[in-house]
C-alpha positions as CSV (number, residue, x, y, z in Angstrom):
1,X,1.5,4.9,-3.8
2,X,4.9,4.5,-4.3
3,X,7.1,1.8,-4.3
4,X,8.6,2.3,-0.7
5,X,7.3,3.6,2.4
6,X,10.5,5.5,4.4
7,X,9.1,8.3,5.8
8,X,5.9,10.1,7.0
9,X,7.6,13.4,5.6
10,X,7.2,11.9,2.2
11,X,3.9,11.0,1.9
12,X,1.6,12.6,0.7
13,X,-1.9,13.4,2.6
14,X,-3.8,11.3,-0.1
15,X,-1.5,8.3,0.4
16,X,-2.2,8.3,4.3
17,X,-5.9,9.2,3.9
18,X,-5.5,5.9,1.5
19,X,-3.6,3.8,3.8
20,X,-6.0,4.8,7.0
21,X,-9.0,4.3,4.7
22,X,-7.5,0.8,3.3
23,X,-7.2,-0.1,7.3
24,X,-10.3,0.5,8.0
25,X,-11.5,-2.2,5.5
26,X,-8.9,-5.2,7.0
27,X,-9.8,-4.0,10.1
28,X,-13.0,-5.5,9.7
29,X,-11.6,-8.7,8.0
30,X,-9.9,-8.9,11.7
31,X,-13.4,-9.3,13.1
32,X,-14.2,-12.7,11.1
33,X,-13.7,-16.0,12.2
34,X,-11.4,-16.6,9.6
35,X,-8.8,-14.2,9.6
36,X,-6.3,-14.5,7.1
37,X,-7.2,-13.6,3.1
38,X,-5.4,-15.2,0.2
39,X,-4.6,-11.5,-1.0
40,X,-0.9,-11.0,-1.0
41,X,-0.3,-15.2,-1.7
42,X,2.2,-16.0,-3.5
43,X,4.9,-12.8,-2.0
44,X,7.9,-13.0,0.4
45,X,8.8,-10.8,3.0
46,X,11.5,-10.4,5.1
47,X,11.5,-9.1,8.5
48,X,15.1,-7.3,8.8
49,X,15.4,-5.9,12.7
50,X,18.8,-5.1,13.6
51,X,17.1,-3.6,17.4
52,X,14.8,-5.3,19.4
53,X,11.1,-5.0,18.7
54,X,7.7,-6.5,20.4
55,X,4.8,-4.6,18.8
56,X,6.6,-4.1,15.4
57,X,8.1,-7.0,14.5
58,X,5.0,-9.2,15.5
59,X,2.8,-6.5,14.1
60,X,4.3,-7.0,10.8
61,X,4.8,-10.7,10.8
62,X,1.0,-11.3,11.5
63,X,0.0,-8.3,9.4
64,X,2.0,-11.2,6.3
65,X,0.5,-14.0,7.9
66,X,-2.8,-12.4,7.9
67,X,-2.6,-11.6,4.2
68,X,-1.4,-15.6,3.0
69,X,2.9,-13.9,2.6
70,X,5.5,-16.4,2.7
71,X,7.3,-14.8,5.7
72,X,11.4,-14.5,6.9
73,X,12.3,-13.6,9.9
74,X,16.0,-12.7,10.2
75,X,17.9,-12.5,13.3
76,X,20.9,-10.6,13.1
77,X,22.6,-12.4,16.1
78,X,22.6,-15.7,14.3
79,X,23.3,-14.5,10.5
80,X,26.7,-13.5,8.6
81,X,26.4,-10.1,10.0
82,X,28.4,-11.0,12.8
83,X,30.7,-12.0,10.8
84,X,31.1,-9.1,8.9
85,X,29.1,-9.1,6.2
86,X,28.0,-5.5,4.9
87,X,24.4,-4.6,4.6
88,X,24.8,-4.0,1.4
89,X,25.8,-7.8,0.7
90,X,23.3,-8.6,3.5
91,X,20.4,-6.9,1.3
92,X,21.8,-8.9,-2.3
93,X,21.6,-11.8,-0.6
94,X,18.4,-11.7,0.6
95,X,16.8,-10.3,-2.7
96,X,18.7,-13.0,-4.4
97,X,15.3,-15.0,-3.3
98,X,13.4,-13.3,-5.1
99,X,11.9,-11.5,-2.1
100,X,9.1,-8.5,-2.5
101,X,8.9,-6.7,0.6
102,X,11.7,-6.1,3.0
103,X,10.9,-4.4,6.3
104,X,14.0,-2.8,8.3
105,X,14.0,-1.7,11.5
106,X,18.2,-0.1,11.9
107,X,19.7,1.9,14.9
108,X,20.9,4.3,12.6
109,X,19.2,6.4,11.1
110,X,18.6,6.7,7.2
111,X,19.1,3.2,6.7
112,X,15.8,2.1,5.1
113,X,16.5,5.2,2.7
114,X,20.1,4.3,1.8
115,X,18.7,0.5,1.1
116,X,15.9,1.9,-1.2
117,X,18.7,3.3,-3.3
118,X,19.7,0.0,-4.6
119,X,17.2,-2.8,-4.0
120,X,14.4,-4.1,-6.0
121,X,11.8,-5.4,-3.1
122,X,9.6,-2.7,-1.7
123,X,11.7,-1.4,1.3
124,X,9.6,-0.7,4.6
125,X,10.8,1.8,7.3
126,X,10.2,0.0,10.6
127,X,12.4,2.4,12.8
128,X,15.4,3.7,11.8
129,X,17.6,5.8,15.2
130,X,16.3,8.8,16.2
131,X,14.7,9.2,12.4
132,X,11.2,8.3,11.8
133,X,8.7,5.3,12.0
134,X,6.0,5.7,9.4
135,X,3.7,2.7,10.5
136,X,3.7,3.7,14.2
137,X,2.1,7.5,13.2
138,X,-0.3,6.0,10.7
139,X,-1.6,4.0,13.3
140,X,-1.8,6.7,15.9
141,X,-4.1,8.9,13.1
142,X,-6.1,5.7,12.4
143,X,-6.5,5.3,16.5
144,X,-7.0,8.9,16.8
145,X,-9.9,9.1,13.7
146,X,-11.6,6.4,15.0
147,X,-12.0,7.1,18.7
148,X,-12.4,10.9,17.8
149,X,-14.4,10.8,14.5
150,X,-11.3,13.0,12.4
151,X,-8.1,14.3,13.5
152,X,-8.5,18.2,11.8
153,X,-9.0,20.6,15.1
154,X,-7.7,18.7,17.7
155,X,-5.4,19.7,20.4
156,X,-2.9,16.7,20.8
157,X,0.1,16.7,23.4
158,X,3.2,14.7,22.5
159,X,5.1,14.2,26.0
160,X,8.7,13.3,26.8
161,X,11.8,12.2,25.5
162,X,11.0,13.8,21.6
163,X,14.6,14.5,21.0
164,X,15.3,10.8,20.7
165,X,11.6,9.5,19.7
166,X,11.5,8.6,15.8
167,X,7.5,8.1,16.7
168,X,7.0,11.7,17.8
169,X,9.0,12.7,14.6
170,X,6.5,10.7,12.2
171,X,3.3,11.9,14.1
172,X,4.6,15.7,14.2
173,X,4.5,15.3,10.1
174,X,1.6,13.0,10.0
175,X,-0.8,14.7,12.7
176,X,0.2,18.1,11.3
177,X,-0.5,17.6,7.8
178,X,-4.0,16.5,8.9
179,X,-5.2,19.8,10.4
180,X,-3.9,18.5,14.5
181,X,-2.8,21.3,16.8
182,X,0.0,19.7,18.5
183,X,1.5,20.4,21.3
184,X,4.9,19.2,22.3
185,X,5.7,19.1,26.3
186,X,9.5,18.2,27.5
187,X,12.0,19.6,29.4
188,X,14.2,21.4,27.5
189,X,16.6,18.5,27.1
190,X,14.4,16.5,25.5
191,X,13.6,18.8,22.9
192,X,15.8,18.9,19.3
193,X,17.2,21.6,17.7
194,X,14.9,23.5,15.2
195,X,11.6,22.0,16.3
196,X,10.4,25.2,17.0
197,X,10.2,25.8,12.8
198,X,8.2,23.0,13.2
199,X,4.0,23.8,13.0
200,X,4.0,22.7,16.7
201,X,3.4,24.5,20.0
202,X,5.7,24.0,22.5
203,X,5.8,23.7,26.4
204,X,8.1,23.2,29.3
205,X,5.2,22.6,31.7
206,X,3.4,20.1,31.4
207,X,0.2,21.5,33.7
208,X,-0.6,24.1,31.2
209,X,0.8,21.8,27.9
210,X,-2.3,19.9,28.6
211,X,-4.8,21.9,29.3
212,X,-7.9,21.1,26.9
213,X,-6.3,18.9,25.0
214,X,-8.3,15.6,23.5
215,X,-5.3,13.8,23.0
216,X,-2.4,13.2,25.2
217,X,0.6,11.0,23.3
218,X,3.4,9.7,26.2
219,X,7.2,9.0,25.0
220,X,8.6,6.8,26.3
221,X,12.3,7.9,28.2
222,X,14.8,6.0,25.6
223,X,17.9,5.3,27.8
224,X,19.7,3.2,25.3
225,X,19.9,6.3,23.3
226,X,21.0,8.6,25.4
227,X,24.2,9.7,27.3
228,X,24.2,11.6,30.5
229,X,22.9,15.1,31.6
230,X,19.2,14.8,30.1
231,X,17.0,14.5,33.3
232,X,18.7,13.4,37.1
233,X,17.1,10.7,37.9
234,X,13.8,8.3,37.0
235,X,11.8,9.9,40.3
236,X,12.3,13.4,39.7
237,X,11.4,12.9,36.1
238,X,8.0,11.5,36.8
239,X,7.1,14.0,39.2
240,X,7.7,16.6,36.7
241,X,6.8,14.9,33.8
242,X,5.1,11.7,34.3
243,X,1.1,11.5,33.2
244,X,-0.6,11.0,36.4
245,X,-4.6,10.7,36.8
246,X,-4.2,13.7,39.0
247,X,-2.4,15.8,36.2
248,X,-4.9,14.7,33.5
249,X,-7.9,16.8,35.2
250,X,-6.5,19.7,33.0
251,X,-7.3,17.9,29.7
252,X,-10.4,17.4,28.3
253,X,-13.0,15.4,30.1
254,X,-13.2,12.5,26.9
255,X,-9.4,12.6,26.5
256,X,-7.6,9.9,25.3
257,X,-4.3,8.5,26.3
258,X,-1.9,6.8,23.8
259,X,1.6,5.5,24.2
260,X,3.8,3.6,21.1
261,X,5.0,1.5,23.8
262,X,7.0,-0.6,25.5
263,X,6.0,1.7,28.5
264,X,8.1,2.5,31.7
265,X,5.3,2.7,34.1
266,X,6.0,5.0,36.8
267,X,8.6,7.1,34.7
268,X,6.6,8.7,32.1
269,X,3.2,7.3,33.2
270,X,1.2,5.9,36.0
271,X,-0.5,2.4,36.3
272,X,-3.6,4.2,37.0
273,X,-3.3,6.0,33.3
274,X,-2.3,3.4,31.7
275,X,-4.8,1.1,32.3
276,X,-7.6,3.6,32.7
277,X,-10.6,4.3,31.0
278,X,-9.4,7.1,28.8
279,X,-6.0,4.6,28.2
280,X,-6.3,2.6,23.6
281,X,-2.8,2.0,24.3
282,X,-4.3,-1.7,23.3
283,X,-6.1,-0.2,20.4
284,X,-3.4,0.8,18.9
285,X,-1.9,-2.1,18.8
286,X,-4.7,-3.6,17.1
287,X,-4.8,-0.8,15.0
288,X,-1.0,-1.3,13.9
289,X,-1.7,-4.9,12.5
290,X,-5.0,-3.2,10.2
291,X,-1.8,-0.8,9.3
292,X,0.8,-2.7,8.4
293,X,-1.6,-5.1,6.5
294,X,-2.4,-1.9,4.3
295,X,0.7,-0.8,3.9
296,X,1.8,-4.1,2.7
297,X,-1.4,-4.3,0.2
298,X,-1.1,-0.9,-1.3
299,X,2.7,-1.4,-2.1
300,X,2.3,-4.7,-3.9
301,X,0.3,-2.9,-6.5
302,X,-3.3,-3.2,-5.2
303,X,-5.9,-1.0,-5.2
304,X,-9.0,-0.9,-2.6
């Protein structure tokens, strides 16, 4: 692999077949009693999130834990940058340490990339705008591969806000490149400009986007990113667009449900879905620790 991970669009298919593969492996050291392996002791990692982050951040920080890494968590409220201090001194001073992984999670996009340019540590995307997050799509394949046995063939629906979702960016590139039909349902608001030279179907109704599919992928409706003008209100939205049990009948019988979270639960999807049988919305978040422990593994050097 190489030295950084930044973006799904840049990895190749045998570095995510390795990095699913690799999960698979500390997915099963998850299972033991003892859970945390001496195999990364010794490295530091910083946690850099300059936007607020459950699943991510913890993901990440237990994924170091889990693998004996010296861990930093810095908050951005309580360092120099509100005082002024560029991100470009910000990253110096950190690697000044002596750091080897630094994961960044920026509300603008092409940050992680512009950081790679200079620094020495292994730089991790984490999120960056309306860009892409890497981790969160090689999770969903490892989800997807292990409930469905392989990804190549499948009909997969992405639904919602995709114009401001760096997730459905990364799975579009990941889920593609591993032989997925995918199928992208929003109004036409939600939808950015040139997807459609994208290797994706698209729909503006979400009755017939789902029909058959064995996969259905929910967005969630990102309001800090948005202005005004891109659906009227929350209730209208979900009665257009909102996954409901009754809705689902048009899928495939053994479809499953995944959203990257956090959800809005009666905007883009119903209690009733969300906690249903067909629902591995907690999988994946199991699945993003296996992940992220991987990720962190193959970059320091190591080989499976």
């Amino acid at each position: 692999m190489n030295k950084n991970l930044i973006s799904i669009r840049d990895t190749s298919t045998e570095d995510i077949d390795l990095i699913i593969k690799t999960a698979l492996s500390f997915k099963e050291v998850l299972g033991r009693d003892i859970k945390k392996v001496p195999t990364l002791r010794g490295k530091t990692a910083v946690n850099l999130f300059f936007e607020p982050s459950t699943r991510t951040k913890t993901s990440f920080e237990l994924a170091q834990k889990r693998l004996s890494t010296d861990v930093i968590n810095f908050t951005v409220p309580t360092s120099s940058v509100v005082k002024g201090e560029s991100l470009f001194d910000t990253i110096r001073t950190i690697e000044a340490y002596g750091v080897d992984f630094i994961i960044i999670r920026h509300a603008s996009s092409g940050v992680p990339y512009l950081v790679s340019r200079f620094a020495r540590a292994s730089i991790i995307n984490a999120g960056d705008g309306i860009n892409e997050h890497p981790t969160q799509a090689l999770l969903d394949a490892f989800t997807i591969i292990e409930k469905k046995g392989a990804i190549a063939g499948l009909k997969i629906a992405i639904i919602g806000d995709i114009f401001h979702s760096r997730v459905a960016k990364s799975n579009i590139y990941c889920l593609t490149r591993l032989g997925a039909k995918v199928r992208l349902i929003a109004p036409k608001t939600f939808l950015p400009k040139g997807i459609e030279n994208e290797d994706v179907e698209i729909y503006n109704d979400l009755n017939m986007g789902i029909s058959g599919v064995d996969v259905i992928m929910v967005l969630r409706i990102q309001k800090e990113r948005q202005g005004s003008g891109f659906f009227s209100t929350p209730e209208e939205y979900f009665r257009f667009w909102g996954l409901t049990r009754k809705k689902m009948a048009a899928a495939a019988p053994d479809v499953i449900v995944m959203h990257p979270g956090p959800m809005n639960r009666g905007i883009e999807i119903a209690s009733s879905v969300a906690d249903s049988e067909h629902s591995v919305i907690y999988d994946q978040v199991l699945n993003g620790l296996a992940i992220r422990m991987a990720v962190l593994y193959l970059l320091s050097g190591a080989r499976p």
